[in-house]
C-alpha positions, 0 to 999 in steps of 0.5 A: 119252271121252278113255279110248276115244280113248286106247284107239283111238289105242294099238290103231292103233299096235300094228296098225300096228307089227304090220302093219309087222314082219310086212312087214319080215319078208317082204323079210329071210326072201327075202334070208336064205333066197336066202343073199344076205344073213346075217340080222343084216345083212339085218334091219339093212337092213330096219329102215333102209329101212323109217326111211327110208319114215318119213321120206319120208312125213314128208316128202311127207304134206303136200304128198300131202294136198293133191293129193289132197283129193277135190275135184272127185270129186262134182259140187258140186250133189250135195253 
């Protein structure tokens, strides 16, 4: 059991990684294609916004989850 969940919780980062460089790559490619931006300084940046979308959700995760918790949605009888 303790192996599966390793394995689900190493395959969730690796998509996630994945999920997110395919992303930062999207924003760097426009910057340095347009010739606003090198590609080193454009990467830079990406990789300094996308810490800073981390540390916000840090920061606002809680207080997010109990906003929205589902409460209310069904009808109390129903469940």
């Amino acid at each position: 059991m303790v192996c599966r969940t390793r394995v689900l919780i190493i395959s969730v980062f690796c998509i996630a990684y994945a999920n997110g460089a395919n992303d930062n790559f999207k924003g760097v490619a426009t910057l340095f294609g347009s010739g606003t931006t090198n590609y080193p300084t454009g990467l830079v940046g990406a990789t300094l916004t996308t810490w800073l979308g981390l540390l916000a959700t840090i920061f606002f995760a809680e207080a997010l989850l109990k906003s929205f918790s589902g409460r209310g949605l069904i009808d109390d009888q129903l469940v």
